[in-house]
C-alpha positions as CSV (number, residue, x, y, z in Angstrom):
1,X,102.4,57.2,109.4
2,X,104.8,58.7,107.4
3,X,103.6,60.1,103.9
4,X,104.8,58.5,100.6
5,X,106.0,60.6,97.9
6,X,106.0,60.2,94.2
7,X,108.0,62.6,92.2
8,X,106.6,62.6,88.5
9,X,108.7,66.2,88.4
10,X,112.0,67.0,90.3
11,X,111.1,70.3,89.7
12,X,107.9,70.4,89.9
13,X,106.0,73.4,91.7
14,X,102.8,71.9,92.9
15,X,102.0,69.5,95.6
16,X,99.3,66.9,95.1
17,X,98.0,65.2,98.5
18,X,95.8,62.2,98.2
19,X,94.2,61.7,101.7
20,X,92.1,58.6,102.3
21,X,93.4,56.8,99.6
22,X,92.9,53.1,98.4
23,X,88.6,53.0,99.5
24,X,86.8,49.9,99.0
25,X,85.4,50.5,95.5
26,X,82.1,49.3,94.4
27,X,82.0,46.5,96.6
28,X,78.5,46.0,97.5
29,X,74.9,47.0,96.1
30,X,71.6,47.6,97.2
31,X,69.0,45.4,95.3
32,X,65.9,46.1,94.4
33,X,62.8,44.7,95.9
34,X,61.5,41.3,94.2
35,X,58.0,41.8,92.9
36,X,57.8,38.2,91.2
37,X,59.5,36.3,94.1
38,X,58.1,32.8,92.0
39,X,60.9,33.6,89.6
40,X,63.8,34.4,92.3
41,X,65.1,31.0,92.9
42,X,68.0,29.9,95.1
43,X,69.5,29.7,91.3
44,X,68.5,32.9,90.3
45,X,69.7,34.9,93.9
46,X,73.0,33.0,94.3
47,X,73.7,34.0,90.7
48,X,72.8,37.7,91.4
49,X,74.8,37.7,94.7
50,X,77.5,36.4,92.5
51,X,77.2,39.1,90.2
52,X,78.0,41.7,92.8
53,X,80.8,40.1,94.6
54,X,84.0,42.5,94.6
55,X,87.3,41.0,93.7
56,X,89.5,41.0,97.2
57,X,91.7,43.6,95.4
58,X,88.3,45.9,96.2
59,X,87.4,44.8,99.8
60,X,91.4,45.1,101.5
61,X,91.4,46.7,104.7
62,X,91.0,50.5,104.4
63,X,92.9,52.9,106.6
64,X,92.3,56.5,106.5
65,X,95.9,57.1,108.4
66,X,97.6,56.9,105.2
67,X,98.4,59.5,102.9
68,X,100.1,59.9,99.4
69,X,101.9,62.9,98.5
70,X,103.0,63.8,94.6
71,X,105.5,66.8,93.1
72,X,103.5,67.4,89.9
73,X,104.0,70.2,87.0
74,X,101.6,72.4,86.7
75,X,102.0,72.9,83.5
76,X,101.4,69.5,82.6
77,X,98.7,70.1,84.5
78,X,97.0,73.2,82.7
79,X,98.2,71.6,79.3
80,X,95.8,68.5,79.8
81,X,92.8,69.5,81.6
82,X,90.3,73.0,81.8
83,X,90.2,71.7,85.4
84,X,93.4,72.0,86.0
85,X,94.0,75.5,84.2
86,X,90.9,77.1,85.7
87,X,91.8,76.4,89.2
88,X,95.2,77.4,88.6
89,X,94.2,80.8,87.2
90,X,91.9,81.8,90.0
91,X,91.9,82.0,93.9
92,X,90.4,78.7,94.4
93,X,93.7,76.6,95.0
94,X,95.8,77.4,97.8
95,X,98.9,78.6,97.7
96,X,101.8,77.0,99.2
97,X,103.9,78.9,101.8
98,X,107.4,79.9,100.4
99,X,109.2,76.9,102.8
100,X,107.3,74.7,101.3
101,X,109.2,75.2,98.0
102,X,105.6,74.6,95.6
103,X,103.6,77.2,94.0
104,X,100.3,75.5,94.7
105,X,98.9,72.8,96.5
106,X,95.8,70.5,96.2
107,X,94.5,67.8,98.3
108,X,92.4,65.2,96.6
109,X,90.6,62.2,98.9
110,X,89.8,58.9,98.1
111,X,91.2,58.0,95.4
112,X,93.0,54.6,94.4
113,X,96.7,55.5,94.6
114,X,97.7,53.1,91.7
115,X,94.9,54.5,89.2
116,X,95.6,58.2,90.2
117,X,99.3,57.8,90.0
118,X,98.9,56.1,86.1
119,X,97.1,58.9,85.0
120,X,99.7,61.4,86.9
121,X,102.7,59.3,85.1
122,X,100.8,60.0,81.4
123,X,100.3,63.7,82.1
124,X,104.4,64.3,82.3
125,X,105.1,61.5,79.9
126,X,106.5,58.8,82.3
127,X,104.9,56.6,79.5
128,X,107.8,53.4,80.0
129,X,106.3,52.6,83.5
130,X,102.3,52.8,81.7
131,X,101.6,48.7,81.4
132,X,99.4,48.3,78.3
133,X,97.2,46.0,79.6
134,X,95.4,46.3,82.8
135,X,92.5,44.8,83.9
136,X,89.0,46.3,84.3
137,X,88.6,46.7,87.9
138,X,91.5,49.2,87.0
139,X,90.4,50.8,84.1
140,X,87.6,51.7,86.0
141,X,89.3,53.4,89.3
142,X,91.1,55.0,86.6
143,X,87.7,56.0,84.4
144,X,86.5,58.0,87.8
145,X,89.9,59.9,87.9
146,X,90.0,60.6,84.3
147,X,86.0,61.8,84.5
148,X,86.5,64.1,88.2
149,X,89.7,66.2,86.5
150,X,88.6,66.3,82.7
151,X,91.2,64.6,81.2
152,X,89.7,62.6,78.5
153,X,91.1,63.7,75.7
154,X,95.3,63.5,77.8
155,X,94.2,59.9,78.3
156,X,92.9,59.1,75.4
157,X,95.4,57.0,73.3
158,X,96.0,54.9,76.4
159,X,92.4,54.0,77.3
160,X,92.2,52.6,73.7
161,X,94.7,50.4,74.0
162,X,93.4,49.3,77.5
163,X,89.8,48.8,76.0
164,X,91.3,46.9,73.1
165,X,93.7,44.6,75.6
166,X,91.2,43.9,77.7
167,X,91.2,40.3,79.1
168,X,87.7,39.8,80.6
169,X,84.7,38.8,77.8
170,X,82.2,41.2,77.3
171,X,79.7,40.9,80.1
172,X,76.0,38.9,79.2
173,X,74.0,39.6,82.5
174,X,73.4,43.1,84.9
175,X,76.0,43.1,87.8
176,X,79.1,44.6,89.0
177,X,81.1,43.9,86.2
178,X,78.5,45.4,83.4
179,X,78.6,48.7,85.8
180,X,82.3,49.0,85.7
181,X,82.2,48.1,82.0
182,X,79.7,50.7,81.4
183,X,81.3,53.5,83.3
184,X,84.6,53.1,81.0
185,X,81.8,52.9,78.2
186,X,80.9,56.2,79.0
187,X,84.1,58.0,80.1
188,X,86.1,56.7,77.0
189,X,82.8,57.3,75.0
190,X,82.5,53.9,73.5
191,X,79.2,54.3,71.5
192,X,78.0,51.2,70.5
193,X,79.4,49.2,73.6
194,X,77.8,52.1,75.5
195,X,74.2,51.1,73.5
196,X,74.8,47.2,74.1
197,X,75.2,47.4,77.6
198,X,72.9,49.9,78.7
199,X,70.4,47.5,76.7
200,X,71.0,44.7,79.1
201,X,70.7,46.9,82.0
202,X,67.0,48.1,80.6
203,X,65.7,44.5,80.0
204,X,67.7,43.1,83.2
205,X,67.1,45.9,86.1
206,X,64.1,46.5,88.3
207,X,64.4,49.7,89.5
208,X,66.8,52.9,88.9
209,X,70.1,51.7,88.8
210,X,72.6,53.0,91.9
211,X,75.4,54.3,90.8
212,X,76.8,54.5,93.8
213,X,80.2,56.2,93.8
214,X,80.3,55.6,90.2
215,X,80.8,58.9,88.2
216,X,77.3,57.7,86.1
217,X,75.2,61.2,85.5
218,X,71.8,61.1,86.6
219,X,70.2,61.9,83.4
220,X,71.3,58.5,82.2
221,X,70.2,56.4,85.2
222,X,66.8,58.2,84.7
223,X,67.0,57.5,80.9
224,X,67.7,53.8,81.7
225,X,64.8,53.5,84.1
226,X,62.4,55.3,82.1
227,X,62.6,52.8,79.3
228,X,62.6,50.1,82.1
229,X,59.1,51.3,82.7
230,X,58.5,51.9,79.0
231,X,59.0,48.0,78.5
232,X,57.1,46.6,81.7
233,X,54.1,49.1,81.1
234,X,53.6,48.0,77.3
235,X,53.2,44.3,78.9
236,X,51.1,45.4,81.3
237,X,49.1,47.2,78.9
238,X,49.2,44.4,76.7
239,X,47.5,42.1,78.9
240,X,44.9,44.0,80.4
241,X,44.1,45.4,76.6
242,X,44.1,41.4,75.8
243,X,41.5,41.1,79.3
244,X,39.3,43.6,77.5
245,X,39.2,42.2,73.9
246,X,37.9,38.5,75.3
247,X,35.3,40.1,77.4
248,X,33.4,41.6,74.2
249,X,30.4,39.9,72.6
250,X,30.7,39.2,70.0
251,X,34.3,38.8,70.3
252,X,36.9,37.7,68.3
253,X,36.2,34.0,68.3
254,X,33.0,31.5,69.7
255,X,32.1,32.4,73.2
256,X,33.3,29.4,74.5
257,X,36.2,29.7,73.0
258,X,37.0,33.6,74.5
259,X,35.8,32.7,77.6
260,X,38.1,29.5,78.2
261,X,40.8,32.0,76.8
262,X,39.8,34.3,79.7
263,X,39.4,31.9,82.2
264,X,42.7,30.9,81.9
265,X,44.9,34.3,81.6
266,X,42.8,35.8,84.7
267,X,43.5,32.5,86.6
268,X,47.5,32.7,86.0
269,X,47.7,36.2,86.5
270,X,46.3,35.7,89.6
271,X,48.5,32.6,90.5
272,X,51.4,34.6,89.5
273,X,50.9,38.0,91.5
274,X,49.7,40.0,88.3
275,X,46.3,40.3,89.8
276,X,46.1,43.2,90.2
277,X,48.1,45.0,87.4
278,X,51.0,46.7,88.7
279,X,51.1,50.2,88.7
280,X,54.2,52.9,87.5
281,X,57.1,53.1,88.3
282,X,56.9,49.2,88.1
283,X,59.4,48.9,91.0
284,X,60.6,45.5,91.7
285,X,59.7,44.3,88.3
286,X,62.5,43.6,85.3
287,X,61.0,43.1,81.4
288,X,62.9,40.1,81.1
289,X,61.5,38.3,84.4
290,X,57.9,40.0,83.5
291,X,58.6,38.4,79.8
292,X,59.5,34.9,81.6
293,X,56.6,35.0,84.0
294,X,54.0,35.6,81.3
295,X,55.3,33.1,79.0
296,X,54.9,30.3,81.4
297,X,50.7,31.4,81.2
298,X,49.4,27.9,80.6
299,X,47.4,27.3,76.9
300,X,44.0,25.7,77.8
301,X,42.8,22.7,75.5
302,X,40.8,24.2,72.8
303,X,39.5,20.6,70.9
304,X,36.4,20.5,71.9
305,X,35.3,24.0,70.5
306,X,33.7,24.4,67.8
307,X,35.7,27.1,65.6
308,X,33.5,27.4,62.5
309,X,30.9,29.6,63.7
310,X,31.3,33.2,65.2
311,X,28.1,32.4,68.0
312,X,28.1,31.2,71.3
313,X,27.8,27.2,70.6
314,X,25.8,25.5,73.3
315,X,26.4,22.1,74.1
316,X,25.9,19.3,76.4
317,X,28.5,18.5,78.9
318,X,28.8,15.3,77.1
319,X,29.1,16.6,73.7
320,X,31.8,19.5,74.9
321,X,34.7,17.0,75.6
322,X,34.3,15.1,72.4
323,X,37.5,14.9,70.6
324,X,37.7,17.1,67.5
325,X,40.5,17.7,65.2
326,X,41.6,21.5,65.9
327,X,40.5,23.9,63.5
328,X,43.3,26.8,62.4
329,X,42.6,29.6,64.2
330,X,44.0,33.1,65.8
331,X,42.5,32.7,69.2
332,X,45.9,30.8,71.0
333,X,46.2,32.4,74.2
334,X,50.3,31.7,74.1
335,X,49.4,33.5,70.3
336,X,48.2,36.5,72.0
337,X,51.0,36.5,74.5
338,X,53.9,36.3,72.6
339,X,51.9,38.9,70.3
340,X,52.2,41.4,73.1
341,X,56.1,40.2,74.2
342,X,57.1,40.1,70.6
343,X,56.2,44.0,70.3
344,X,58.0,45.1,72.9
345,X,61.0,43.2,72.0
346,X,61.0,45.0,68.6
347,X,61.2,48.2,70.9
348,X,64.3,47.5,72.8
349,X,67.1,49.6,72.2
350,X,69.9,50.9,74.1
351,X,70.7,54.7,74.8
352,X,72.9,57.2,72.6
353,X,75.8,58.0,74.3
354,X,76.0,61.6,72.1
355,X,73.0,62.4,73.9
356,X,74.6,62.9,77.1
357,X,78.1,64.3,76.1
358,X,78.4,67.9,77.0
359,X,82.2,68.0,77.4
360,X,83.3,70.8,75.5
């Protein structure tokens, strides 16, 4: 198949080969395992598979026969990126023989022809032929060109006004669309839509998220799983602590009041494969399903206790299911519960996206 050339420069003297281009891009993803399969519903599963279908733009039939050729400037080059200008100065790039009529030539591969050629037309100021609005799917292919050759700061006017034009809402739930989102987040160093979403991904994901081909550095998908497990262990740790404090004598309220309180978290737990506590790294388990699952802990009926004294009270079985008007009291097991869900949801936060700039 015959190569297509785009000339950005008529005079250009470098030579820019794009091999393999047009892959299918982010078009499938490995889920994690399902730890609380109660809570994975048809619902809950179609809407996840959902979340990870590609657009058919993505999933087109990929030939590697194909292969893009562009006359560049290397000074346009050099001028936008330390990439570009360290190659260019060493004996990494290889020089093109004198027939050829370029200085230098470079073969990329892979790459999505429209996304690399936009950033190409910006670089030697082909600006009429830059749409400014394109949709995200784009803006990402683009984001992964932009992050491989260091040119953030050439690009930089346009991404705004892509971010600021863009059509689709901002999204609500983990999936593909969040990744793409969040990989122009962090290319085009969007700070607080960079915190927002990596929150979701934190409450929503149950394992380390894959990245897959997605230029996401690791230290950030280790970030977001750490406080993953930071969330799902303080629950954890919250209900066995809770296990502990109704076992005492005296406790914090009548015996039979702790022990129905007991009887009934240990019972649930069980029911709901908490029994025994799961161990770190928590794999398979989300905060926001965990939160779910422990909320749905059923309240036992507390009216025939008798609240007023710290003792064990004994009673007759007759006596114990007489109807009594419920005293005020701390000793609600859904009290307790939302106690130890409440103080993790006070610790939710999304990650700094200065943290993990080193682009200088």
């Amino acid at each position: 198949m015959e190569p297509t050339m785009h000339v950005l420069d008529p005079e250009g003297d470098t030579l820019l080969t794009l091999a393999s281009p047009n892959p299918p891009f982010v078009t499938s993803y490995s889920l994690w395992r399902i730890a609380l399969p109660q809570y994975n519903t048809w619902e809950t599963r179609n809407k996840e598979r959902l979340l990870w279908t590609a657009p058919d733009e993505s999933v087109k039939i990929f030939t590697t026969d194909l292969t893009i050729k562009m006359q560049l400037s290397s000074k346009h080059l050099k001028l936008a990126s330390d990439y570009f200008r360290t190659m260019m100065a060493g004996n990494n790039w290889k020089e093109s023989t004198p027939k050829d009529g370029f200085s230098f030539s470079v073969t990329a591969n892979g790459w999505n022809e429209e996304a690399l050629l936009t950033v190409m037309r910006i670089l030697h100021g082909r600006t009429k032929v830059i749409p400014r609005t394109i949709s995200l799917e784009k803006l990402a292919k683009i984001a992964v060109v932009i992050d491989y050759y260091n040119l953030h700061e050439a690009i930089d006017f346009s991404a705004k006004e892509w971010i600021y034009n863009l059509k689709e809402p901002p999204p609500t739930s983990f999936g593909r669309t969040l990744l793409l989102r969040f990989l122009v987040s962090w290319v085009f160093s969007e700070v607080y839509t960079f915190r927002q979403l990596s929150k979701i991904i934190i409450q929503e994901s149950r394992g380390p998220v894959n990245a897959q081909s997605l230029p996401i550095p690791k230290a950030i998908i280790d970030a977001l799983d750490q406080k993953r497990q930071e969330l799902v262990s303080g629950v954890i740790s919250g209900l066995e602590s809770l296990q502990g404090k109704l076992r005492e004598i005296p406790g914090e309220c009548v015996f039979d009041c702790s022990a129905m309180t007991l009887g009934a978290l240990m019972i649930d737990m069980k029911t709901m494969g908490l029994d025994p506590l799961p161990k770190s790294p928590f794999h398979g388990y989300s905060f926001m399903t965990l939160k779910e699952c422990v909320e749905n802990i059923q309240e036992p009926s507390y009216n025939h206790i008798n609240h007023k004294t710290s003792q064990p009270v004994r009673q007759s079985i007759a006596n114990r299911y007489e109807y009594s008007k419920p005293e005020p009291r701390s000793c609600s097991l859904m009290a307790k519960i939302n106690s130890i869900i409440n103080e993790q949801l006070g610790k939710i936060d999304g990650l700094d996206l200065n943290s993990f700039i080193d682009r200088s």
